[in-house]
N, C-alpha and C positions, 0 to 999 in steps of 0.2 A: 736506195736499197741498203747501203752499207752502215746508215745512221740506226737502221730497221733491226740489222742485225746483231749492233753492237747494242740497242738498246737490249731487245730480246737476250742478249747475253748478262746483262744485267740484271734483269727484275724475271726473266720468264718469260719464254713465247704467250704464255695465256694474259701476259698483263699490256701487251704494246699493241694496237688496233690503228687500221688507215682505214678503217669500213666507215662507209660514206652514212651510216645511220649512225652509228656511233658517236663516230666527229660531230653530227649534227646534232645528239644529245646533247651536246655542250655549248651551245651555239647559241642558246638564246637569256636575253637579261628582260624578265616580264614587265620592268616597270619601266624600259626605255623603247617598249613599241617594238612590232612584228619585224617592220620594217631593218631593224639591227639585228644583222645576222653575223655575226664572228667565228667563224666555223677554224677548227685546229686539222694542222693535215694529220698529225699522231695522236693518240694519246695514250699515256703512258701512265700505272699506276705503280708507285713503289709504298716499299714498306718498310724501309730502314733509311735513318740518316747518309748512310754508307752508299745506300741504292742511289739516294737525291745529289749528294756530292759527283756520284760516277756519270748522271744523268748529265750536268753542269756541264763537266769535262767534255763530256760526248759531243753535248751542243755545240761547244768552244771550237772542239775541233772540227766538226762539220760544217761551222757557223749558219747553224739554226737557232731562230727565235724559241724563249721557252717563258711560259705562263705556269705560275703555281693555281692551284683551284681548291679549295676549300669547300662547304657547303653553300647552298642557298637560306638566306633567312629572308626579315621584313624586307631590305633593300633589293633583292637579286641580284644576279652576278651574270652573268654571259659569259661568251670565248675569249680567245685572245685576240688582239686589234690587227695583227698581223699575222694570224696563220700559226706554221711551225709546231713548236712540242705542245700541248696543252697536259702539265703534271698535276693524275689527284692525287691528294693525300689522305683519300676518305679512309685506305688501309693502317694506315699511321695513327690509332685510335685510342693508345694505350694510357692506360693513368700509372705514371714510375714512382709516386710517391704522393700522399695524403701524411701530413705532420700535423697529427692533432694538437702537440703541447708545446711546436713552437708555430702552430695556424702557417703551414704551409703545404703548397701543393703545383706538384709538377707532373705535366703531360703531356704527351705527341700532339702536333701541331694536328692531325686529322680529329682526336676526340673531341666531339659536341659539347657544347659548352653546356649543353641540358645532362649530359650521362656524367658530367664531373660534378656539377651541383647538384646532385641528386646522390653520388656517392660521399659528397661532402654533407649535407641535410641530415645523412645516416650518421654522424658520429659529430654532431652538436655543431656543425659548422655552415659557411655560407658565402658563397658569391654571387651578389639579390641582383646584378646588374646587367641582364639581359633581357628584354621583352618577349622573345620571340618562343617559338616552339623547338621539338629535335633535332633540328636540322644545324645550324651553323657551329665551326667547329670554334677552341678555345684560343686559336692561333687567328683564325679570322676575325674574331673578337675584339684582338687588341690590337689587330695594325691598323684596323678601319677606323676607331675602335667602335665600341655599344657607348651609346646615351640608351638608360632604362632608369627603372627602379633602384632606389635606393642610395642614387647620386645627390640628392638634398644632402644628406647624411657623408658620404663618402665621396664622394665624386665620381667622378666617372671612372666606366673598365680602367682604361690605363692606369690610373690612380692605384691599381692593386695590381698591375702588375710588376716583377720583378727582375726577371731576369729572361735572355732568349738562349736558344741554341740556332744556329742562324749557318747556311749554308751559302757563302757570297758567290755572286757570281763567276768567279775563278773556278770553284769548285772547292774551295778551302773551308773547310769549318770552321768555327768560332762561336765563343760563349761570352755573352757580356751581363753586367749584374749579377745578382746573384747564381746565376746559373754558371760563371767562372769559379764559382767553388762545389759545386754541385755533388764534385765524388771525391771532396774532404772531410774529414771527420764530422767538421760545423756542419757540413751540408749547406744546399741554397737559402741560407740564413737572412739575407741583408742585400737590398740593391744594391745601396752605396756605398763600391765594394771601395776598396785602395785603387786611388786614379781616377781617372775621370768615369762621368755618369754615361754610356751609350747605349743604355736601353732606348732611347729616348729618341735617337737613331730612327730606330725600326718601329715604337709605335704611331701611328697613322700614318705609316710611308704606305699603305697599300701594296706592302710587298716589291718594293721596286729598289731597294738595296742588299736585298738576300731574299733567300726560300726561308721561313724560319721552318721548323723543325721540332721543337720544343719550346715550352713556356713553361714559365715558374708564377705561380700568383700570391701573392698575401691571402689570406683568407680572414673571415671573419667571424665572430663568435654568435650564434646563433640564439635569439632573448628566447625566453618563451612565451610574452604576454605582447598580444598585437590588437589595435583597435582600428577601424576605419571611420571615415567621417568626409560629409562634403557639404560644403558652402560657396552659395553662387550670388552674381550679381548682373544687372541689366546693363546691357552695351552701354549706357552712358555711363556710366558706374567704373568704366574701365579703370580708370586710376587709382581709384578706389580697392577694386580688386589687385590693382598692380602695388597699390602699398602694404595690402595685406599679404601677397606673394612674398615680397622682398624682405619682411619681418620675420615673416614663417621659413622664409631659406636662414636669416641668421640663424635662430636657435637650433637647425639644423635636428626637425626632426627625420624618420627614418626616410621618408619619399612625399612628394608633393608632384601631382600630376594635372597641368590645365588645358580645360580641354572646353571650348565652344560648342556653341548648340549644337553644330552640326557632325562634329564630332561624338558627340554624346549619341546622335541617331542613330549612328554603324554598330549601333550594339546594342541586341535585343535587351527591353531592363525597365522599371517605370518612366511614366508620363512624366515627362517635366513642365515646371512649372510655366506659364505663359511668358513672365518675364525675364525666365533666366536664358541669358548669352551667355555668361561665362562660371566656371563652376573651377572650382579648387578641390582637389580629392588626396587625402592625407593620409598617412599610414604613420602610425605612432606604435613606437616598442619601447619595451620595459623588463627589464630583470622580477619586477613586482606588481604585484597590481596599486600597492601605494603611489608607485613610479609614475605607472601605466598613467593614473587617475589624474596625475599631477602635471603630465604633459597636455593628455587631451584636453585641462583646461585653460591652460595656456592657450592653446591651440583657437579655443571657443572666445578668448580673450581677446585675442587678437583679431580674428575675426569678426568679432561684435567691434570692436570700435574701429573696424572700415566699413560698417557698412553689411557685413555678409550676410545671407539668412540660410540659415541650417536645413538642409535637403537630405532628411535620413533614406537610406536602404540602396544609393544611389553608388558608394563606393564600394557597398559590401560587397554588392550585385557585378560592378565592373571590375574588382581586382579578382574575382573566382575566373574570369573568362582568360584571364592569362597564364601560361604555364607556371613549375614549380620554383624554380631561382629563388621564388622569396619568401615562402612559406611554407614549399613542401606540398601542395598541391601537383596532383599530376594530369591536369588534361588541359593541354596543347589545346589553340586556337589557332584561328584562321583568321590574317585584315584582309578587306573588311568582313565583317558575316556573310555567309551568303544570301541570306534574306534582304541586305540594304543595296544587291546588284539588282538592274533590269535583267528581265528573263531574257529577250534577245539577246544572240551574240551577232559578231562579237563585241565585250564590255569587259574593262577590267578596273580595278582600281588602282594608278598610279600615282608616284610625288606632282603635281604640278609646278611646286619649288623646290629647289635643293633643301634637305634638311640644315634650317635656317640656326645659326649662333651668333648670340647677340646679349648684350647686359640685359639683365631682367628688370631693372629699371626703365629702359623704351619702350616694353612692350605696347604700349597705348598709339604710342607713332610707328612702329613696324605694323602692327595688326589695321591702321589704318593706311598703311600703305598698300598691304595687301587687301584690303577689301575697295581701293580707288583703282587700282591695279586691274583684278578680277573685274568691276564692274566693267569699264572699259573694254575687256574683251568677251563681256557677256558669259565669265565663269561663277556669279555671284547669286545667279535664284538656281530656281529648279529648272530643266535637271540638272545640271551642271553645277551643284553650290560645290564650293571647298569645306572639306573640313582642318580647322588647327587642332593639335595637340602637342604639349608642348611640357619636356622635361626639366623642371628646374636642377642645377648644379650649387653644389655647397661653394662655387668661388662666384658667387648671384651673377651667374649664368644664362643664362636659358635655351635647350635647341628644341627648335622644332620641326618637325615633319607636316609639309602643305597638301593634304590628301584629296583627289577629286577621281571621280568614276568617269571615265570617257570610252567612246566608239573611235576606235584606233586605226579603221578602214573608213572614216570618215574623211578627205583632206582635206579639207577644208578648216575641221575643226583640228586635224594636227596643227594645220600652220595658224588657228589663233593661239593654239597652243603654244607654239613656242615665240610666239612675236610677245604672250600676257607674260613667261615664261624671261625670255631677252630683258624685256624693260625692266621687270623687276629686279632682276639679278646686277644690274646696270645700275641701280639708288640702292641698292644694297650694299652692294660692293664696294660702291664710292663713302657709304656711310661709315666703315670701316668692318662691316661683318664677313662672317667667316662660314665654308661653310662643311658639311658634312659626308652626304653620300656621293654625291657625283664626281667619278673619277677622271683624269684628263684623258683625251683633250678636249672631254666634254664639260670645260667650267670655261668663267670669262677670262679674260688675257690678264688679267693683273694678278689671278692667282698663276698663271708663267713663271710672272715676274718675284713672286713668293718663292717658288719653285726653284729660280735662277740663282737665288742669291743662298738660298740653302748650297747650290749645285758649288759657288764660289766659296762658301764659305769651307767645304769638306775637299776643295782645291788647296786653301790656303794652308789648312789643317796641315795635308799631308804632305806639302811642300816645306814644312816645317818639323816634319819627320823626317822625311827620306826624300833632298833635298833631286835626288837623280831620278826621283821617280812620280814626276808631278804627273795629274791628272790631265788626259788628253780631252777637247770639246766632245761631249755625246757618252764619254765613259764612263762609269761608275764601277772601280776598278780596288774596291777597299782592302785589298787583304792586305799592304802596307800600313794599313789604320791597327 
């Protein structure tokens, strides 16, 4: 009752809630099953950095667990693992600064990463690297981070981002990258500021060495000439297609998206051809249409000599079904459609693999891991096929998301689920890949061991700072950083 009332001191009685409906709104992540329930005993909405700092404090001295929450996008998100504060930030929504003429842009960790590119689109500018619809905010973005659109070209979310405003666990605030300069005349000019890099810190920490608070992005300039095109090839063909991928990431045009038959079926669009498995869908921009003409045929270039055969109407039709980030189109979708679920419930469509990262060179030996893998636990025909889809990265990257539609009150088919699920992540892992959505302690033990040595290395750090003030086992204790 006293953590109750100190929060309500802080933010407002209308903003701190113990109602057992409430809490349980927060409580569920859609793509890891009914069955995970992570319910928060508070939650708490602030709306000022000041709020989230007092929050911190609060907790410290009560010693209660606190969870930051952002929105839901493609991945989901659920409660917290232990109970305690669960903090949203959906109030925290504001855009502080659009810089059209040095392409920068800063804004509260709660605003959607769709309502900032949609007010950057408005004044010539662009952040293309998010797939999803209105929901996820621009702070969840970058700790998790996005693999989408437009990372052939730029790379991925983090890659633009620049600088945080970050509320550490202590309760102490701090600004790293560009956002350490943020209320100087230059403004948040430059990650790399004087001193070392610690943006780098917090993106894809998942939020587990501060609440961030604010985000600074690069932005980019917005062409006006865009073309679509896509070129497929037949499952033997794989290499084929995999050397026409790895070409098409050098010249780095603006996105390249590959996506399997069955992938291709989650979205209403023409017939495909009989023998296409696999298909390349490309996005080419241009300041001109000279430009424009002289990429796309490159594009047709490279293409024709692996192999590829031109499948027109097929990219136009699937980049309209995605929201605006990359063109300024505005209607929001749903994965998958609702037309490619069974009418029975209950059915949903979840990851069946962690979104997989890996050189874009194996794909020919991962894709056939994954489909020895599925066969095996009979996730490979109907109903249960998977589908890949798979981002390439300008550093010839590749992630991808393992999507299949299951009955989640089946249990049987949970536990082939996660035995096809185990093994694979098991030669995965050992192969040396990496992976994406799945947060601990739901990944294999060697990402721990990743974990571990980061945890040693920000020991070593700060022992070499503030030589009386080393880091205790379990602590994450940075405001001496």
């Amino acid at each position: 009752m006293e953590i109750i009332s100190t929060l309500k001191k802080i933010v407002g009685p209308d903003r701190v809630s113990t109602s057992d409906s409430i809490c349980l709104s927060y409580s569920f992540n859609c793509f890891l099953g009914r069955d995970i329930v992570r319910k928060p005993d508070i939650v708490v909405m602030a709306e000022t950095t000041e709020q989230v700092s007092e929050i911190l404090k609060a907790a410290n001295k009560y010693n209660v667990t606190i969870t930051p929450k952002g929105a839901v996008g493609a991945a989901g998100t659920g409660g917290p693992l232990k109970g305690g504060i669960l903090l949203d930030l959906a109030l925290m929504d504001k855009i502080d600064l659009i810089d059209t003429t040095n392409m920068k842009a800063v804004a509260e960790a709660g605003c959607s990463f769709f309502k900032l590119s949609q007010e950057l689109f408005k004044k010539g500018l662009m952040l293309p690297t998010a797939p999803y619809g209105p929901g996820p905010s621009v702070a969840a973005s970058a700790i998790t981070p996005v693999n989408a659109f437009g990372e052939t070209k730029y790379g991925p979310n983090i890659n633009l981002v620049e600088g945080f405003e970050v509320v550490l666990p202590s309760g102490e605030t701090i600004r790293v990258g560009s956002m350490a300069y943020a209320d100087s005349d230059f403004g948040p000019y430059y990650r790399y500021i004087t001193g070392p890099d610690l943006v780098g810190l917090f993106t894809k920490s998942n939020g587990a060495f501060g609440i961030v608070t604010k985000i600074a992005y690069r932005c980019l300039h917005r062409p006006k000439h865009w073309a679509f095109h896509t070129y497929y090839w037949p499952l033997d063909r794989i290499r084929d297609a995999t050397e026409a991928l790895v070409a098409s990431i050098a010249i780095e045009v603006f996105d390249i998206h590959l996506m399997d038959r069955w992938r291709f079926e989650m979205e209403p669009g023409p017939i495909l051809p009989d023998d296409c498995e696999f298909a390349l869908q490309f996005i080419v921009n241009a300041e001109n249409e000279q430009e424009l003409h002289g990429k796309e045929q490159t594009v047709k270039d490279i293409c024709g000599t692996h192999g590829g055969i031109y499948l027109p109407g097929h990219a136009e039709d699937f980049y309209s079904q995605w929201p605006p980030p990359l063109i300024g189109l505005r209607r929001p979708t749903t994965l998958p459609s609702a037309s490619t679920l069974p009418t029975k419930i209950p059915r949903r469509h979840i990851y069946l693999f962690d979104e997989l990262i890996f050189p874009a060179s194996r794909l020919p030996e991962v894709y056939a891991k994954i489909m020895e893998t599925c066969k095996k636990y009979g996730f490979w025909d109907i109903p249960h096929h998977v589908a890949f889809s798979g981002f390439p990265m300008n550093h010839q990257v590749i992630t991808a998301p393992i999507g299949i539609a299951l009955d989640d009150s089946d249990p049987y088919l949970v536990e082939r689920f996660h035995k096809c699920q185990g093994e694979f992540r098991e030669w995965f892992g050992k192969k040396g890949g990496t992976f994406q959505y799945r947060l601990p302690p739901m990944v294999p033990d060697f990402v721990w061991t990743n974990q571990l040595g980061v945890y040693n290395l920000l020991k070593s750090i700060k022992a070499l700072l503030d030589p009386n003030n080393i880091l205790s086992p379990g602590t994450f204790e940075l405001g001496g950083v």
